[in-house]
C-alpha positions, -999 to 999 in steps of 0.1 A, spaced: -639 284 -642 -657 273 -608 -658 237 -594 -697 244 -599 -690 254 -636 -667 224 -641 -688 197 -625 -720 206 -645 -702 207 -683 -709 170 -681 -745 152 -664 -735 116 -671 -735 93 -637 -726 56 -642 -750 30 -637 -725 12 -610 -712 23 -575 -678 42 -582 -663 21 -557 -672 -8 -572 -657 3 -608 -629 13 -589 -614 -26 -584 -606 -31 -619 -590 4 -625 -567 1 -598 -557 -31 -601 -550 -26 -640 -530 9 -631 -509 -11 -603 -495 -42 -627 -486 -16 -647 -464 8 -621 -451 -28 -606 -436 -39 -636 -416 -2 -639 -397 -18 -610 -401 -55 -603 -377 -67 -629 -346 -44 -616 -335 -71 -592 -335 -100 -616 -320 -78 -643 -282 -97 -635 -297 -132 -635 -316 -121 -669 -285 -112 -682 -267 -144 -674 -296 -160 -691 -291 -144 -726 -252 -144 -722 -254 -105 -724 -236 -80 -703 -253 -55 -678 -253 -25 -699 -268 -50 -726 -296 -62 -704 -303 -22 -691 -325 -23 -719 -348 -46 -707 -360 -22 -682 -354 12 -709 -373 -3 -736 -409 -8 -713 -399 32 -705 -398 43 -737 -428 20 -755 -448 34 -724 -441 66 -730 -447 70 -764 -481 57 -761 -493 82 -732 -496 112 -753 -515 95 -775 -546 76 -750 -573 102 -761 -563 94 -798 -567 63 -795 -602 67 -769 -618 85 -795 -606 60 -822 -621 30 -803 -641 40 -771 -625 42 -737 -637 10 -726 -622 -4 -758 -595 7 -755 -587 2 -717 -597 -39 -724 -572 -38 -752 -544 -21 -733 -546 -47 -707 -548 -75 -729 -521 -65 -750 -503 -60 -716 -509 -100 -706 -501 -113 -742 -468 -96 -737 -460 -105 -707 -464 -139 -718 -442 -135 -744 -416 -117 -719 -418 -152 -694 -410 -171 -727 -383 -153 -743 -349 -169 -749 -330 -144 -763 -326 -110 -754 -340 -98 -788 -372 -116 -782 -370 -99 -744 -372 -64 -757 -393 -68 -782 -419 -82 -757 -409 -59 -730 -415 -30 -759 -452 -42 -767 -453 -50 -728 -449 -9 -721 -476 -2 -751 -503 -18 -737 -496 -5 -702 -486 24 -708 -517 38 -715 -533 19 -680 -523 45 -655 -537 80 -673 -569 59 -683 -573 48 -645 -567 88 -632 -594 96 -663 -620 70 -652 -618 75 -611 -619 115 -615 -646 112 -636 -667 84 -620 -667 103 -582 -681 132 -575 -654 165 -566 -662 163 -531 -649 124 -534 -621 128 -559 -599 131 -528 -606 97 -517 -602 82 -547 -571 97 -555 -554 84 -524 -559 51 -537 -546 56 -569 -519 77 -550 -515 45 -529 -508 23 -567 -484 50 -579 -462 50 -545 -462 19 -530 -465 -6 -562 -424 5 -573 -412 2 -536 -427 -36 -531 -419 -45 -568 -379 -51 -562 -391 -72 -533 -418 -94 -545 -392 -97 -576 -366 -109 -556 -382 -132 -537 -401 -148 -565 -363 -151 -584 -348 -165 -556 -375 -193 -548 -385 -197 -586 -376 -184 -619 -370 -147 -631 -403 -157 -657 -425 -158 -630 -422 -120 -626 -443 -121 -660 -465 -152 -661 -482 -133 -628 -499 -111 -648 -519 -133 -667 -548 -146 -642 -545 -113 -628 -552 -93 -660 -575 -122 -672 -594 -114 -641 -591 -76 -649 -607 -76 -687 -637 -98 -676 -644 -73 -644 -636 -41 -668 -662 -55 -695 -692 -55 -668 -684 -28 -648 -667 0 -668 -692 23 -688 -683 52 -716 -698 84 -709 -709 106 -737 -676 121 -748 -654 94 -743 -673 67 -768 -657 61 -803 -664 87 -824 -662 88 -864 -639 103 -885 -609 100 -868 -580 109 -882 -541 102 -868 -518 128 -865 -492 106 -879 -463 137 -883 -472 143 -847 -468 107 -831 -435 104 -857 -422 136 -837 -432 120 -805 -413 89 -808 -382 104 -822 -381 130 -792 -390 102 -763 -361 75 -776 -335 96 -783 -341 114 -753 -340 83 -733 -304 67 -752 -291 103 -736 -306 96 -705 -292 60 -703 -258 62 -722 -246 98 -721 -231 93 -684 -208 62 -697 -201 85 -722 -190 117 -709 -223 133 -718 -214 159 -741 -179 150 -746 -191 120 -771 -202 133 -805 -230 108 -803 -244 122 -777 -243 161 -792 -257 146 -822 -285 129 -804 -292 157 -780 -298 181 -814 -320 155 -830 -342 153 -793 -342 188 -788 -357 196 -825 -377 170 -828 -392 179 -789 -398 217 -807 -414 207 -834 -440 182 -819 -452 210 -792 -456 238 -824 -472 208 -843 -497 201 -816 -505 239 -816 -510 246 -850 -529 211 -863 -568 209 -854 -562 174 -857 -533 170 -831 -524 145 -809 -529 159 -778 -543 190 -768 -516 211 -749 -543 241 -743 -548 219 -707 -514 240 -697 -532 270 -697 -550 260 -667 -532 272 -636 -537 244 -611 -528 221 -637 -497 236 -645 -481 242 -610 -498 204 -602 -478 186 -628 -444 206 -620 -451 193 -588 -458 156 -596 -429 158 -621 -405 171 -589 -415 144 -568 -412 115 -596 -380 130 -599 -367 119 -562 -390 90 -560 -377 69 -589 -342 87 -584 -337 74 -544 -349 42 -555 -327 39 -579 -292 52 -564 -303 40 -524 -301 6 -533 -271 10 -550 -254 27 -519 -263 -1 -497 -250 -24 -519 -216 -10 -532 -210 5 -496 -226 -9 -465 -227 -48 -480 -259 -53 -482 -272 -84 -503 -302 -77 -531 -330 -88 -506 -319 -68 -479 -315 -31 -498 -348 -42 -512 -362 -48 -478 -347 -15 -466 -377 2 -489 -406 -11 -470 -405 16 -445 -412 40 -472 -444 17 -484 -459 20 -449 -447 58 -446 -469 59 -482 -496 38 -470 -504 59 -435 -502 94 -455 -521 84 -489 -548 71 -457 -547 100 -443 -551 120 -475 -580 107 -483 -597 109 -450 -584 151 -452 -588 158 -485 -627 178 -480 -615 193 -442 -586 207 -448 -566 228 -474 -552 208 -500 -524 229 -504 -513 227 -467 -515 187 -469 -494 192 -503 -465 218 -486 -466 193 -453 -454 163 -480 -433 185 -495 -416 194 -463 -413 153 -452 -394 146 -487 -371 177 -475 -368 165 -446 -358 125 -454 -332 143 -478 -315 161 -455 -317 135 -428 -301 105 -455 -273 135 -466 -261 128 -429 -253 90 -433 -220 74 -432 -207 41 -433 -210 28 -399 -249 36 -398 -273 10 -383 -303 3 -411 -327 19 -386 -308 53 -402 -320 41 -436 -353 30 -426 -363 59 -407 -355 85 -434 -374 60 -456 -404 65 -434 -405 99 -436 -400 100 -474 -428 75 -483 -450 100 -459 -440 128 -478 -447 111 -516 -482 104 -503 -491 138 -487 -479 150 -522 -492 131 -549 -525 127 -535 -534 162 -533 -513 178 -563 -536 151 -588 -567 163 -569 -558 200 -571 -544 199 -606 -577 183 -625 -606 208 -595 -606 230 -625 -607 212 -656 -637 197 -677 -647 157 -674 -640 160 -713 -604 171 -708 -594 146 -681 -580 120 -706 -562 142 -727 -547 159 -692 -542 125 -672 -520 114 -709 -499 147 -707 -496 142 -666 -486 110 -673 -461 118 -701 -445 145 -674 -441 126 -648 -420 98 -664 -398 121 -681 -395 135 -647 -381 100 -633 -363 95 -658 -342 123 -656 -344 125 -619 -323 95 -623 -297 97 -646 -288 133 -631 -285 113 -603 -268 91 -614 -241 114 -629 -242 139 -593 -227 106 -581 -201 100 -606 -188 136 -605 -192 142 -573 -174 111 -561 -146 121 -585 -145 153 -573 -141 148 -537 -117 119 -543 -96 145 -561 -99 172 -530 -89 145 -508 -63 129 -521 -37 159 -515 -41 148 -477 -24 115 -487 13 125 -478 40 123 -456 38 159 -443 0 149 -429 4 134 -396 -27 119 -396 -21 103 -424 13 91 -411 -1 79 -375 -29 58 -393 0 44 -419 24 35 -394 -3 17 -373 -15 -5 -404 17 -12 -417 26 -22 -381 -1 -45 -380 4 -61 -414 44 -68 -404 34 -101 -389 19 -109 -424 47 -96 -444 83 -78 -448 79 -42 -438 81 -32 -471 54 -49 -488 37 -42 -457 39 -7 -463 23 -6 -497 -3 -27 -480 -11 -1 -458 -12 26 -482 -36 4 -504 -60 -1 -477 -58 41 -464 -61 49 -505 -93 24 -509 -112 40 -479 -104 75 -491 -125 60 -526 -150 50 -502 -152 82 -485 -156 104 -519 -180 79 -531 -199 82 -497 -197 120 -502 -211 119 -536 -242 99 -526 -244 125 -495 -247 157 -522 -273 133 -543 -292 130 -511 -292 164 -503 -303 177 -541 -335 160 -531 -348 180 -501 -333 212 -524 -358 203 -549 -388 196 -528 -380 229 -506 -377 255 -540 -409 240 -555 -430 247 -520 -435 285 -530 -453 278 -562 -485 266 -543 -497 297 -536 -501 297 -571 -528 272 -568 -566 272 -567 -581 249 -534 -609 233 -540 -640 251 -517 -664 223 -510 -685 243 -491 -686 273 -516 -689 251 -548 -700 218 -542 
């Protein structure tokens, strides 16, 4: 199908400037992607709170990932149940109520199930907001306004550990919630005048639920996220549990995609696949989710456990990448109609290579200017990417099937991240473990090295101690910085998995369809 072809299945034109409709979208889509991230650095003091330990609290911040993602699939459902403007109001109030509820909660029971109806309600705010903006601008503007939902996406989960930080250090961890009422109060009352349903997306009668479907769903999505979460603690497949699990995900995952073929009546219409562009578009988002919420969730961790870094400070260490994101979702936009998409898409591709490779050189005597500048380059690199691979993806599908495609994007991408980061996760574990065990052997009394560098500490620890006990010293002290080392190594090959994946994806876009302004618009 031509852009012509696809612009022209649908006449309807809102009454209001796009741009104007555009403040609530955005601002409803970006609550939403900040609170994937803005409670991760009060998560200890949380946990001190309720008397519960870390891996207890963990599922403050799982439970919002899971609700979230079980309601994606289901947004055109539930537009075609109640009307997309309905629905979008409800979703954001639902949103505040629970946040509310998660500034108020004195137990951790209470937490989760607020932070559960939390990820319902905005769950469904960042597929409605792609919907909405592709559909309210015309294809020659689609560019634009992608950037600035590209903008949201990026930057929102790099200044959320930030802004949460600061606000639990100079207030309460609550106040992370309670600052979503005014702003979603604000949000429904400039939704309700602006936001319009076009034809296809006003309620409709005769709805019925796919209820076997959005059963299958939810057993898929929270078992496969206990794997994601637990299995590393517990030797992955070593742990019956986790076989078990993995079975049930893995069936109930086949049997909601054959259900969702063969029902009329489905819950989402996977024919959207069959579109080219859209296919190669979401592997590509689904890569680059993949190492964004992966880096952001092992770098800080490096900083901390290695280099000594307090909370505010790794946090700080991620601005760079919000300004690399902000200068190339800018610039995006402004290139989107002169040049080829798919060269702006390859270029970001190529910066998130490039930051991996350049972070798989640290070590532990690095200034942060060698974690800043890799930063940089990364955040340019989400920007050129995302921007373009939404714009390209949706260039050849139908207004009607954006909702149903922006939910199934959505759904991708998050199972993306999430993954991205518990094979992380793991890569560091056995990595570290591996390396410790290669490099222990050079620990003995035949190494030289090793001998010069023992007799020099235990030299130096003799005024402290007998040279005895000074010698065990000195073998504690060379036997803790080997640990150091292999755990350095193992975030090194983490690092450098990242610019692997963005590289091996890069051939794939010849694959796509640009989008010829001058030919079809």
């Amino acid at each position: 199908m031509s852009v012509a072809a696809a612009e022209n299945t649908d006449k309807w034109k809102s009454k209001h400037n796009p741009w104007i409709v555009t403040i609530p979208i955005v601002i409803a889509a970006f609550m939403f992607v900040l609170d994937e991230t803005i409670a991760n650095v009060a998560l200890l003091h949380m946990a001190g709170s309720y008397s519960a330990s870390r891996e207890e609290a963990l599922w403050i911040l799982t439970s919002y990932l899971i609700a979230s993602g079980i309601i994606i699939p289901a947004v055109d459902w539930f537009c075609k149940l109640m009307g997309r403007k309905a629905f979008f109001i409800f979703s954001i109030l639902l949103f505040v109520c629970s946040s509310f509820l998660c500034g108020i909660s004195h137990t951790l029971a209470m937490m989760i199930f607020s932070r559960i109806l939390q990820g319902l309600g905005g769950g469904a705010l960042l597929p409605l907001a792609q919907a909405i903006l592709l559909e309210n601008f015309e294809i020659k503007d689609r560019g634009k306004a992608m950037a600035l939902l590209g903008m949201v996406v990026v930057i929102a989960p790099i200044i959320g550990p930030v802004i949460g930080g600061w606000i639990t250090d100079n207030f309460h961890w609550s106040w992370i919630f309670f600052i979503n009422i005014p702003i979603g109060i604000a949000t429904i009352i400039m939704a309700k005048y602006l936001l319009e349903d076009p034809p296809y997306a006003r309620k409709q009668k005769n709805v019925r639920i796919d209820t076997i479907g959005f059963f299958l769903l939810t057993v898929w999505l929270v078992t496969l996220q206990i794997i994601l979460d637990k299995g590393n603690n517990a030797d992955w497949f070593q742990a019956v549990w986790v076989r078990r699990t993995a079975i049930v995900s893995v069936l109930a995952a086949i049997l909601f995609f054959i259900s969702q073929i063969k029902n009329k009546d489905s819950l989402t219409d996977l024919s959207v696949f069959k579109d080219r562009n859209f296919l190669v578009g979401t592997l590509v988002q689904i890569i680059v989710y993949f190492v964004l919420l992966a880096s952001m969730a092992i770098l800080p961790q490096f900083l901390q456990t290695l280099m000594g870094y307090n909370a505010y400070l790794s946090g700080l260490t991620m601005m760079p990448r919000g300004a690399g994101s902000f200068i190339s979702v800018i610039l995006s936009g402004l290139l989107t109609n002169k040049v080829d998409n798919r060269i702006l898409l390859c270029l970001g591709l190529i910066f998130i290579g490039i930051a991996g490779f350049q972070l798989s050189s640290v070590n532990l005597e690095i200034s942060m200017t060698s974690i800043a500048v890799p930063n940089f380059i990364l955040g340019l690199g989400m920007g050129f990417s995302l921007v373009p691979s939404i714009a390209l993806s949706a260039v050849t599908l139908n207004n009607t099937q954006m909702t149903n495609a922006s939910g199934l994007q959505s759904l991708l991408r998050n199972i993306g991240g999430a993954i991205g980061t518990s094979i992380s996760g793991t890569m560091i574990s056995r990595c570290s473990q591996m390396h410790q065990y290669n490099m222990v052997g050079h620990l003995n009394e035949l190494n030289p090295v090793y001998q010069a560098h023992l007799s020099s500490i235990t030299a130096g620890l003799s005024i402290y101690a007998d040279p005895v006990t000074a010698g065990y010293m000195a073998q504690n002290i060379l036997y803790k910085q080997l640990i150091q080392q292999a755990a350095l190594l193992g975030f090194v090959d983490t690092f450098r998995m990242f610019s692997i994946a963005a590289m091996i994806i890069i051939p794939t876009l010849f694959l796509l369809k640009n989008i010829d302004y001058k030919k079809d618009v």
